[in-house]
VEXMI-93215 format. One record per residue (C-alpha): residue in one letter; x negated, y negated, z negated; residue number from 1. Coordinates in steps of 0.2 Angstrom, whole numbers. Layout:
// residues N
('a',(X,Y,Z),NUM);
...
END
This chain:
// residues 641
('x',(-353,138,49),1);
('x',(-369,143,43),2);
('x',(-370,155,28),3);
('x',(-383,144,18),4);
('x',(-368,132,17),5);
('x',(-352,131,5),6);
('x',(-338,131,11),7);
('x',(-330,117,0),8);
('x',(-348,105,4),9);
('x',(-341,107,23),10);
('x',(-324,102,18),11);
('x',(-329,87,9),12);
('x',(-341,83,25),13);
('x',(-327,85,37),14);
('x',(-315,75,26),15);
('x',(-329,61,23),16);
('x',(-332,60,41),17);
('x',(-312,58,46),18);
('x',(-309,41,51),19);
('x',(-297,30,40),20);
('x',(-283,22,48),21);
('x',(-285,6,57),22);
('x',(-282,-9,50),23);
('x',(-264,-22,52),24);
('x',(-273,-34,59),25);
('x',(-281,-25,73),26);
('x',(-268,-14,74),27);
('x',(-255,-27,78),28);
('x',(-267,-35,91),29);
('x',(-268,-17,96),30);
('x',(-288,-15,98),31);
('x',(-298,-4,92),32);
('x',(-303,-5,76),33);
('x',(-321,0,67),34);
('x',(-314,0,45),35);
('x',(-325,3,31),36);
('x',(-327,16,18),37);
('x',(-335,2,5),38);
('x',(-318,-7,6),39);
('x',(-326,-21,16),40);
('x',(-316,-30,31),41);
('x',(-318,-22,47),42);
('x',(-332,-32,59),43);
('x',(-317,-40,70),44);
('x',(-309,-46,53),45);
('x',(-327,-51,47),46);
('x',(-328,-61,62),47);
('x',(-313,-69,63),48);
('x',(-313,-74,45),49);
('x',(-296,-66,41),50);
('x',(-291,-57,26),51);
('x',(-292,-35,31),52);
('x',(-277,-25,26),53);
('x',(-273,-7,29),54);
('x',(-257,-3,25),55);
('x',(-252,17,23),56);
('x',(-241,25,33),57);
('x',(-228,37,27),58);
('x',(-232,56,36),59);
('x',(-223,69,32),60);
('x',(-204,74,33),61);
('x',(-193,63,25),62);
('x',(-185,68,7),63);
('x',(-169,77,10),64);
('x',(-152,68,6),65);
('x',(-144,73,-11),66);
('x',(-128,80,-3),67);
('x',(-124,87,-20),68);
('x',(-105,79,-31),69);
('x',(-113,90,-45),70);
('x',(-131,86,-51),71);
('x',(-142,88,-38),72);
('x',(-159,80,-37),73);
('x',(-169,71,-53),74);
('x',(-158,55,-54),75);
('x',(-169,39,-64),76);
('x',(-164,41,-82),77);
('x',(-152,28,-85),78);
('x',(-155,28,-105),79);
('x',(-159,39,-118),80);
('x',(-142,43,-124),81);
('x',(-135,45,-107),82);
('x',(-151,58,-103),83);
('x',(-146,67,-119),84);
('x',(-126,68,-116),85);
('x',(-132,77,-98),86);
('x',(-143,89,-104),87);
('x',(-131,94,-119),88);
('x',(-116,99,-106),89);
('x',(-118,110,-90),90);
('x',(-101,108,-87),91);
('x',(-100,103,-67),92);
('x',(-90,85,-71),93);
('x',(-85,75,-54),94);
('x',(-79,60,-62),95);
('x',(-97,59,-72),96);
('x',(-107,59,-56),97);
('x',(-97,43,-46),98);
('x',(-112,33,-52),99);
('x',(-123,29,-37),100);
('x',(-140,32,-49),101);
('x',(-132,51,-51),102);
('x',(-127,56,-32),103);
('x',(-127,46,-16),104);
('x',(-114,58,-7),105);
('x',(-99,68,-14),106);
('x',(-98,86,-9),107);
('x',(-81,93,-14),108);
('x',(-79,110,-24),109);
('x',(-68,123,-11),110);
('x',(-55,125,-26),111);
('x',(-54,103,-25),112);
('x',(-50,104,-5),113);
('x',(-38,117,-8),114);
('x',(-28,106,-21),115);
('x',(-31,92,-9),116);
('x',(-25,99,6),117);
('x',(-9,105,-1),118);
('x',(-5,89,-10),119);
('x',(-7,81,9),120);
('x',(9,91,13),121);
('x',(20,81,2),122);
('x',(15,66,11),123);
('x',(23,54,27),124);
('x',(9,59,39),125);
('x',(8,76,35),126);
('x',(18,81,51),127);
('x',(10,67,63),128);
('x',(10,74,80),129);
('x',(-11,72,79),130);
('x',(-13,80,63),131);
('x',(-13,96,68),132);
('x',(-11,101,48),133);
('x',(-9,120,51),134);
('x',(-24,123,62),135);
('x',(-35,114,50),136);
('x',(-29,122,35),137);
('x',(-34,139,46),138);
('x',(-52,131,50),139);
('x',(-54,127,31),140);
('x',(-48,144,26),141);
('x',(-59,154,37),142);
('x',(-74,143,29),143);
('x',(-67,148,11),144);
('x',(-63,132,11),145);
('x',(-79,122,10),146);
('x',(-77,108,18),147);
('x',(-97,106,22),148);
('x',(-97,118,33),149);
('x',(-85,113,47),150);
('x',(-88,106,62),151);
('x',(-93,86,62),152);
('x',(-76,80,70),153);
('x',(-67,91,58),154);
('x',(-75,88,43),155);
('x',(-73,70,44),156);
('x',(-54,71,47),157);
('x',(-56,85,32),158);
('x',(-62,72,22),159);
('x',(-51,56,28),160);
('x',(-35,70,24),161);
('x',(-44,75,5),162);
('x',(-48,56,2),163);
('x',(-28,51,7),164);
('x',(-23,66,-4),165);
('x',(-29,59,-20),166);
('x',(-19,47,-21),167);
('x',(-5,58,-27),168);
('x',(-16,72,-34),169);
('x',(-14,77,-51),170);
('x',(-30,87,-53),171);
('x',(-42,85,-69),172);
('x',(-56,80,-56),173);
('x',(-47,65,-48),174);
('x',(-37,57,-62),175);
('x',(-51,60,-76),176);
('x',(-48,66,-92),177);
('x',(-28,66,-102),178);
('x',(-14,71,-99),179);
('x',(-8,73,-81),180);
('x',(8,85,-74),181);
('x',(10,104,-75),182);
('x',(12,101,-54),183);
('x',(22,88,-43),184);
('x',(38,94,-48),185);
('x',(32,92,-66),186);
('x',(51,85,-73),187);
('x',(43,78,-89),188);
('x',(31,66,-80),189);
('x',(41,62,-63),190);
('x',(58,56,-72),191);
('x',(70,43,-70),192);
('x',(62,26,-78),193);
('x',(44,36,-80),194);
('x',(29,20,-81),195);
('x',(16,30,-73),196);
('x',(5,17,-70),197);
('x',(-11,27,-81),198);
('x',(-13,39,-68),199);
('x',(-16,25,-54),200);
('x',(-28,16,-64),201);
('x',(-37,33,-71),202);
('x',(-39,39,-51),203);
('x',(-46,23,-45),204);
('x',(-63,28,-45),205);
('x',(-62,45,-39),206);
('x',(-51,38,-25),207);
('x',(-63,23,-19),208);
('x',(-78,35,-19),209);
('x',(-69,47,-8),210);
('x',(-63,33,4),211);
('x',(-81,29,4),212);
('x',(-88,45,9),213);
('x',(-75,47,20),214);
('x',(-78,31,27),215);
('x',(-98,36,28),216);
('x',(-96,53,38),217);
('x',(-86,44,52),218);
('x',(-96,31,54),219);
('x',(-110,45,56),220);
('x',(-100,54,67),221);
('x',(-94,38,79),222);
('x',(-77,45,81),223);
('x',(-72,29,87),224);
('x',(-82,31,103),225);
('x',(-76,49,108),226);
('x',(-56,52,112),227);
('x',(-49,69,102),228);
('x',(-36,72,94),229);
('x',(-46,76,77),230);
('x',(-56,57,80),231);
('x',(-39,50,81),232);
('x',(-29,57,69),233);
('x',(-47,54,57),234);
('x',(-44,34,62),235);
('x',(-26,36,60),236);
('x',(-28,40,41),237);
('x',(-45,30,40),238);
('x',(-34,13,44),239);
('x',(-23,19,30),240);
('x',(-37,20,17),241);
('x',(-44,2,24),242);
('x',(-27,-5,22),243);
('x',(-27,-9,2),244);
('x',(-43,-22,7),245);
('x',(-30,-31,14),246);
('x',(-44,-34,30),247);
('x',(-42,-45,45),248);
('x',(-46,-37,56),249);
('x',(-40,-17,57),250);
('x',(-54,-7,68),251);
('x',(-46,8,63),252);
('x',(-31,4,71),253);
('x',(-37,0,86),254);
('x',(-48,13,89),255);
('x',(-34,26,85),256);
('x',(-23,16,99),257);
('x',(-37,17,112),258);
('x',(-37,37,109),259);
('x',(-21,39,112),260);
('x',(-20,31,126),261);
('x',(-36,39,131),262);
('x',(-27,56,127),263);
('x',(-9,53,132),264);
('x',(-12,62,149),265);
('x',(-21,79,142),266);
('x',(-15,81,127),267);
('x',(-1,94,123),268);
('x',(4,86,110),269);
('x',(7,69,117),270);
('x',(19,72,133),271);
('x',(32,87,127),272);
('x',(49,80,119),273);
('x',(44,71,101),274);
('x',(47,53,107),275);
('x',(55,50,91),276);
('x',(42,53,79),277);
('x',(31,42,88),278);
('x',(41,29,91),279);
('x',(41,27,70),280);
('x',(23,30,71),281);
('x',(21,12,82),282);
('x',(34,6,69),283);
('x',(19,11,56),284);
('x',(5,10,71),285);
('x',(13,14,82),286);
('x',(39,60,67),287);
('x',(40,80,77),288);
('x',(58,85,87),289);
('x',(45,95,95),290);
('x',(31,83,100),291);
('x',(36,63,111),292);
('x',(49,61,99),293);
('x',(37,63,85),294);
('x',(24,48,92),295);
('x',(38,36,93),296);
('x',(41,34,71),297);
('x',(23,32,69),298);
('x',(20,18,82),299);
('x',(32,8,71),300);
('x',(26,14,55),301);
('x',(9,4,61),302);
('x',(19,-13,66),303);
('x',(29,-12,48),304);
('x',(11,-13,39),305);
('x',(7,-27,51),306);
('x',(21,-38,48),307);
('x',(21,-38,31),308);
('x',(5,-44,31),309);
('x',(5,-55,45),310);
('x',(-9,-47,55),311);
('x',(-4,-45,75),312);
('x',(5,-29,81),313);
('x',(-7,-20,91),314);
('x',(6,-8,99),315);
('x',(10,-15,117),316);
('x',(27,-15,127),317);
('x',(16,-5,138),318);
('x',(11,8,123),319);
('x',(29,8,120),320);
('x',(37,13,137),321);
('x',(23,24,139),322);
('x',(29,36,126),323);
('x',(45,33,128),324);
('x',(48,29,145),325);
('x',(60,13,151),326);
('x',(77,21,147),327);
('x',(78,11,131),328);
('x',(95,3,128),329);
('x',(98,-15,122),330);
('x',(103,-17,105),331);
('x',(120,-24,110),332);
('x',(124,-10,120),333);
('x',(117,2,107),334);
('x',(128,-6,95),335);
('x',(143,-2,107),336);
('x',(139,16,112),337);
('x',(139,19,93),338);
('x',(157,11,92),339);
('x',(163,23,106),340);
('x',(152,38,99),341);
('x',(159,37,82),342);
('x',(177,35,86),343);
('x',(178,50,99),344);
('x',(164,62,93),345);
('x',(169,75,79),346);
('x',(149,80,75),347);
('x',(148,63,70),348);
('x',(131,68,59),349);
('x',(120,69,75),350);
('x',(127,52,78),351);
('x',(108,46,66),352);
('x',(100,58,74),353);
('x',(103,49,90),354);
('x',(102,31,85),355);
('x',(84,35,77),356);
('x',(73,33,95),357);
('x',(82,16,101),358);
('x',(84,9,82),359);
('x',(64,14,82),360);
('x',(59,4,98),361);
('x',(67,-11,96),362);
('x',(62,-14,77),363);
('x',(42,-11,84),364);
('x',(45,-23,100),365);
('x',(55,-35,86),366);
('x',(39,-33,74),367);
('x',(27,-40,89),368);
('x',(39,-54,94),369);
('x',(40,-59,78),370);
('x',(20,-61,76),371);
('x',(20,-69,95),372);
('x',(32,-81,94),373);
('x',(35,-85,75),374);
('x',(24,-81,62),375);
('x',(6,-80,73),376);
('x',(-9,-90,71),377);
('x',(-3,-96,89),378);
('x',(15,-101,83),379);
('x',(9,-110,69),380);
('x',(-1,-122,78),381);
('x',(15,-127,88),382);
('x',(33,-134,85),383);
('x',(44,-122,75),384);
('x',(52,-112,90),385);
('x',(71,-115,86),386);
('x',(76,-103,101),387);
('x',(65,-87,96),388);
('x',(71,-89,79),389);
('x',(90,-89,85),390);
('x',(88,-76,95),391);
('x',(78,-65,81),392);
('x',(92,-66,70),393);
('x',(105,-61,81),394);
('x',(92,-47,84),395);
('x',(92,-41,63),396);
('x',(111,-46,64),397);
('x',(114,-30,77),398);
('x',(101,-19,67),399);
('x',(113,-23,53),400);
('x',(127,-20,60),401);
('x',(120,-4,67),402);
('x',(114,4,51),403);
('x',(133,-1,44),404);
('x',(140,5,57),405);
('x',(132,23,55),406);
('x',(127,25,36),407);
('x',(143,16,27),408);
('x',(155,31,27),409);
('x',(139,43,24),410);
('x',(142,44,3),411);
('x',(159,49,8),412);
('x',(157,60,20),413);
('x',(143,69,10),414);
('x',(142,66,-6),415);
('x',(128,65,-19),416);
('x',(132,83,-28),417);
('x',(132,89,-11),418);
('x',(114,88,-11),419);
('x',(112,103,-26),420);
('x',(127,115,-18),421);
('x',(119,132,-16),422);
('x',(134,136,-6),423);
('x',(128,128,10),424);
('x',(106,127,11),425);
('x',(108,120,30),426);
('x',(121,109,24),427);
('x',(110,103,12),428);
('x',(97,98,24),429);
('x',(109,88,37),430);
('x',(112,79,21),431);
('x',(92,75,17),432);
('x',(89,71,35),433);
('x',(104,59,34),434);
('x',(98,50,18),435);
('x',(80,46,26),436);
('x',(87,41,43),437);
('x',(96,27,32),438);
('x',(80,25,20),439);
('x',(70,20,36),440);
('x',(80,8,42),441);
('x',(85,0,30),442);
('x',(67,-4,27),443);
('x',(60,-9,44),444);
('x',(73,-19,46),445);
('x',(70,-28,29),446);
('x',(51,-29,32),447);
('x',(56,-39,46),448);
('x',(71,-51,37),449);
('x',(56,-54,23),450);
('x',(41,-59,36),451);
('x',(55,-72,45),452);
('x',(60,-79,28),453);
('x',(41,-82,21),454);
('x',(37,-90,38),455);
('x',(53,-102,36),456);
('x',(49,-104,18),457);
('x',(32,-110,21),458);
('x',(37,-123,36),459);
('x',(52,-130,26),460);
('x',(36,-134,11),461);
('x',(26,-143,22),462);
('x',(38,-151,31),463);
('x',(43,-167,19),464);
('x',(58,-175,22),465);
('x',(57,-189,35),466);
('x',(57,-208,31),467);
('x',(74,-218,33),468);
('x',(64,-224,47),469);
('x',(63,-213,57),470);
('x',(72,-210,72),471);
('x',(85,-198,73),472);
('x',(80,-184,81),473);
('x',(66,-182,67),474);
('x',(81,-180,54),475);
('x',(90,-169,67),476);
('x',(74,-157,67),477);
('x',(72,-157,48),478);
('x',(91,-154,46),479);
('x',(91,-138,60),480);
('x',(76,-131,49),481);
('x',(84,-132,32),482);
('x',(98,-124,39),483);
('x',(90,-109,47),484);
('x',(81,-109,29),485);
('x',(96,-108,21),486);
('x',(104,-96,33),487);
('x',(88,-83,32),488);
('x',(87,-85,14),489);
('x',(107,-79,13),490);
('x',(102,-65,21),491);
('x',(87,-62,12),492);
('x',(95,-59,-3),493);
('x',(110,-48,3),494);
('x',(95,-38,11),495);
('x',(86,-34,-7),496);
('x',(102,-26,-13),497);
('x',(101,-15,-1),498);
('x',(85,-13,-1),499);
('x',(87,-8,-19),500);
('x',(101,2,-15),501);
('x',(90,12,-5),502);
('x',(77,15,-18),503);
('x',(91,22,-29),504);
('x',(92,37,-17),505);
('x',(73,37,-10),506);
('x',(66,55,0),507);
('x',(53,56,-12),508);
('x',(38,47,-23),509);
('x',(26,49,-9),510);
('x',(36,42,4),511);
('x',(39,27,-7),512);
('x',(21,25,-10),513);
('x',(14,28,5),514);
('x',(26,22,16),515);
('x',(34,6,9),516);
('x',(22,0,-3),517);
('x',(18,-16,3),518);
('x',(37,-17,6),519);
('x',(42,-15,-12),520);
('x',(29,-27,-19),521);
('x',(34,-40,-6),522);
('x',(52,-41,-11),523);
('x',(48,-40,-30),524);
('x',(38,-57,-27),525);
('x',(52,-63,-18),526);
('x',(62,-60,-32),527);
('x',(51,-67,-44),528);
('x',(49,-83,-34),529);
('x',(68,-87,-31),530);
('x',(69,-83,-50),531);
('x',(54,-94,-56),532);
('x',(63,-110,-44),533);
('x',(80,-108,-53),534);
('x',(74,-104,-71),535);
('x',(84,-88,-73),536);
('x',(94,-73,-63),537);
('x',(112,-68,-63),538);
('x',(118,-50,-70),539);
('x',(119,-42,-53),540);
('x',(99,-50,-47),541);
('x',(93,-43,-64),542);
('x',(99,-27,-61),543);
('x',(91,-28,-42),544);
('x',(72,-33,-53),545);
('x',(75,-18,-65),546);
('x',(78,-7,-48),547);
('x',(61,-15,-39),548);
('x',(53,-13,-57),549);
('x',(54,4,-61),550);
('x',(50,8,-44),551);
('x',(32,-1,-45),552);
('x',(31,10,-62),553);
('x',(34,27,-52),554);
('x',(22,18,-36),555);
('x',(8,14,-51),556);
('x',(6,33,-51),557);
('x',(-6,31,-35),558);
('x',(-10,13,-35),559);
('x',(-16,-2,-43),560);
('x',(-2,-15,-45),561);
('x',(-5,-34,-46),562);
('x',(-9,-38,-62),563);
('x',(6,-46,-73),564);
('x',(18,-41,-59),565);
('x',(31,-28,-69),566);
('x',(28,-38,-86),567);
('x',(36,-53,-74),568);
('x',(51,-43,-69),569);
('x',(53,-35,-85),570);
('x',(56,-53,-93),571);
('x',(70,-56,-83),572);
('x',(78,-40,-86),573);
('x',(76,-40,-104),574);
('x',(87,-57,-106),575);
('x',(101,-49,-101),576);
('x',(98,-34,-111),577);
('x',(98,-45,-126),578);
('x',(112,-55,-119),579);
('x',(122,-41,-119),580);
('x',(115,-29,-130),581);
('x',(118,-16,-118),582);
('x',(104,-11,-105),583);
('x',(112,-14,-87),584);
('x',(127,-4,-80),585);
('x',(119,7,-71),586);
('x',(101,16,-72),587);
('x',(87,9,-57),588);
('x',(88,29,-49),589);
('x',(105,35,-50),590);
('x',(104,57,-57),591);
('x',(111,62,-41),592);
('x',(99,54,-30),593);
('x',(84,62,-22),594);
('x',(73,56,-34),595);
('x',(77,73,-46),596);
('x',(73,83,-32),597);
('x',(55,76,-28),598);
('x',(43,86,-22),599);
('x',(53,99,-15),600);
('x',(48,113,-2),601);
('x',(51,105,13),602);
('x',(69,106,20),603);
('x',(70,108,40),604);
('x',(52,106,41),605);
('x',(49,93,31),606);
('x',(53,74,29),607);
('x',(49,70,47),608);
('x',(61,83,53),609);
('x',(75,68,49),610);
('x',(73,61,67),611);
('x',(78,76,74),612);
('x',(96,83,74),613);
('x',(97,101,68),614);
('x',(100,115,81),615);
('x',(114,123,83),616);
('x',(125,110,80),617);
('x',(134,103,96),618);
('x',(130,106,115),619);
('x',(118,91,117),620);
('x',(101,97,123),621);
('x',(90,102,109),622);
('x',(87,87,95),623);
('x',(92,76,108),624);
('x',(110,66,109),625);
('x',(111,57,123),626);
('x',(121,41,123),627);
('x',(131,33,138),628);
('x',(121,26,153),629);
('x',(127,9,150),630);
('x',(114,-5,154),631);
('x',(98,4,151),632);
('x',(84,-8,151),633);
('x',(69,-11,141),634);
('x',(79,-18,127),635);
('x',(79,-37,133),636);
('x',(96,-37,139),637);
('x',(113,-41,134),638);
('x',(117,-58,124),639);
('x',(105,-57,108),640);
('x',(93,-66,120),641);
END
């Protein structure tokens, strides 16, 4: 540059001789392009008689993501009095961020996962064999617990376990502001009767927006393309979270299936000896003995929440004997080894134990029969199937007679006070164990009962009664159909008391949240609509609706209930009140139940521990009891087909 010149005049020269950017036009005809300083068209746009635009491209690195829960970024001023309530308080409040305006993504404070993480061990899935709860606890805790800084797999199942967690947390930053518990064992909140319906409308928000970003960072992420055991656990609990938008279709699901069976062959934790646990997983999707016993609970786990919502099991025969291999026995001959078992064996509590893995099997291959040949899209384009539905009774009939056949003489062989005797701890635990084995059946098989009776229900209504002139057989079919209503319906209603009867000695308010949910709403609507069709409800049904009620209440504490649902119940159980003068003879969780002891430190391991039998106690290989090889199969023999 010479010296005579400034530098700032050379500048501006080179600036002014830059050339500006081409224009759209002959940038999408892609030729090149001659524009004007003087804001005059180009000479192709001159020449072509079209209008000369130039519009100006972005350069630059994009704007950083607010990743921040607490005020990050200079959000648009919503109003004035909302710009003045932030700027008059500096305290860090979650809840007041939710607003997209305020923060697009959530980043968790590390005292928030810690609070998360160990509300998660009070829940079903803590000890699903994928979950792995320990080693992540030890990643998160060599991270100081912040969560950002894991790696991407991890921190998306970090998320998808914080998100699930909330639903029973009790932490300021969750539910919002008021009151809330001491802890979980908080006596004063969680107590027989308690409405604690606040808490789940009060955690909503918190909940959904953690869902979201949960929701958000695996999509990211594409853990549904890559099989691990963190991508599948992650879509294991992301199908859990999508499950209250009571969807069609369940992607989660069937991604978590693909990676298992993707993984089934490399990973430890799928071929040692917890076949039980993930049996009752396939009964949920699909609980830990030591590993295949676990799989087999949460395969049925998974077939429960599709039944009751009449969405089609995606757990295969083939997924089934996979983990659990084909020495499955019928239910007719499970029903017979039991006999002989109970009558000749003096350790008759490993009896459950024993029973849990077939029991398990058969209610998930029952679950996808039921979709298949009954209550399916397929099905109901066709003729009621007077033959699937025969045999499917027979089927609940043996599961019936099973569960009696086990659990009838368990209150007298261990009773209630038993369970707070600080003579025997160990005994203590058989006893806990023993209560959830019946807890779980009792359930599954009712799922099922409830799915067949809605599905008769609904063919008997649109099935009107035949004209006299019709020939025969057409009266013949509409007479076999009210029958098998009627017959369904019978049992239907014995199956409510016990399902009530179960719910009066429950494992614990997560499990009854989480795990039968959708369960406990469905027989409260059944109540109401066999109420609502005769006008009122005897003494001992009232007492079955304040039993169904006051569970809802206790549910409430993590979820939104129907609207108008306990209000509905409550009316029937306030007329015999005032009949009588007298609330019902018996309170809806009985003081000795399991209910007092909510929350506790987990006995044997935890609640998933209740599929294994406890060592030491017989010679039988260990957590395994086997039963007699008597007509082994794939659970299609015998006479209930």
């Amino acid at each position: 540059m010479p010296t005579n010149r400034s530098p700032i005049l050379h500048s501006q020269e080179i600036v002014k001789r830059k050339k500006p950017p081409a224009c759209d036009s002959c940038k999408a005809r892609r030729v090149l392009c001659h524009p004007t300083t003087d804001g005059s068209p180009c000479p192709r746009c001159f020449e072509k008689g079209t209008k000369c635009t130039t519009t100006p491209v972005a350069r630059g690195r994009p704007p950083k993501p607010n990743l921040g829960i607490v005020r990050s970024g200079t959000p648009e001023p919503l109003s004035a009095s909302a710009t003045t309530s932030e700027s008059a308080s500096e305290e860090p409040e979650i809840i007041s961020t939710l607003n997209p305006a305020l923060s697009s993504r959530l980043e968790l404070p590390p005292e928030l996962v810690y609070h998360l993480f160990e509300c998660f061990t009070h829940l079903p899935i803590y000890n699903h064999p994928m979950l792995v709860g320990d080693g992540l606890r030890e990643t998160l805790s060599a991270v100081s617990w912040q969560i950002q800084l894991l790696p991407p797999q991890l921190k998306v199942l970090a998320h998808c376990i914080a998100a699930l967690s909330a639903s029973i947390s009790f932490d300021h930053a969750i539910i919002g502001p008021g009151s809330k518990p001491a802890s979980l064992a908080d006596r004063s909140v969680f107590s027989p009767g308690a409405d604690l319906r606040d808490y789940g409308v009060r955690r909503t928000p918190m909940y959904r927006a953690l869902c979201a970003e949960a929701l958000r960072l695996a999509s990211e992420a594409d853990i549904y393309l890559e099989p691990s055991e963190a991508n599948a656990a992650s879509c294991f609990v992301l199908q859990l979270l999508e499950n209250d938008k009571e969807a069609k279709s369940r992607p989660w699901a069937v991604a978590y299936l693909s990676h298992i069976r993707a993984l089934y062959d490399s990973s430890p934790n799928m071929r040692t000896n917890n076949v039980a646990i993930w049996t009752g997983f396939l009964v949920r999707t699909f609980t830990r003995s030591k590993r295949t016993q676990s799989h087999m609970i949460f395969t049925a786990m998974d077939v429960m929440e599709t039944t009751i919502q009449r969405q089609p099991a995606l757990v295969s025969h083939h997924d089934q004997i996979l983990i659990t291999g084909k020495d499955i026995v019928s239910l007719e001959n499970l029903y017979g080894s039991i006999q002989s078992m109970m009558q000749v064996r003096k350790e008759q509590p490993l009896i459950p134990f024993a029973a849990m893995k077939p029991y398990m099997f058969h209610v998930t291959r029952l679950g996808r029969e039921l979709y298949e040949t009954i209550t399916g899209d397929f099905a109901r384009r066709h003729p009621l199937d007077e033959r699937a539905i025969t045999e499917f009774i027979a089927s609940l009939n043996y599961l019936h007679s099973i569960r009696s056949l086990v659990f009838d003489q368990e209150e007298q062989a261990y009773p209630g006070d038993s369970l707070f005797s600080p003579a025997d701890r160990r005994q203590r635990g058989v006893h806990l164990n023993l209560r959830s084995c019946a807890y779980i059946m009792a359930f599954s098989r009712a799922t099922l009962v409830l799915a067949l009776h809605r599905e008769l229900a609904r063919r008997f209504a649109l099935s009107p009664p035949p004209p006299t002139t019709a020939p025969p057989t057409e009266h013949w079919k509409a007479e076999r159909l009210a029958l098998l209503r009627c017959q369904v319906g019978e049992m239907a209603d014995l199956t409510v008391e016990d399902i009530a009867r179960s719910l009066r000695f429950m494992p614990s308010l997560p499990h009854m949240a989480h795990g039968q949910r959708w369960a406990v709403l469905g027989w409260a609507e059944f109540c109401l609509d066999e109420a609502d069709a005769k006008g009122s409800v005897t003494r001992e049904r009232a007492k079955t609706i304040e039993t169904l009620s006051k569970a809802l209440k206790l549910i409430g504490y993590s979820w939104l209930l129907p609207t108008g649902l306990i209000e509905r119940l409550d009316a029937y159980v306030v007329t015999h009140h005032s009949a009588s003068g007298n609330p019902l003879s018996f309170p809806a969780f009985s003081e000795d139940s399991m209910f007092v002891d909510m929350f506790p430190a987990p006995w044997d391991d935890n609640w998933m521990s209740m599929f294994m039998a406890p060592s030491g106690m017989g010679n039988e290989t260990e957590n395994e009891v086997a039963f007699p090889l008597v007509d082994y199969g794939y659970g299609y023999g015998g006479t209930v087909f």
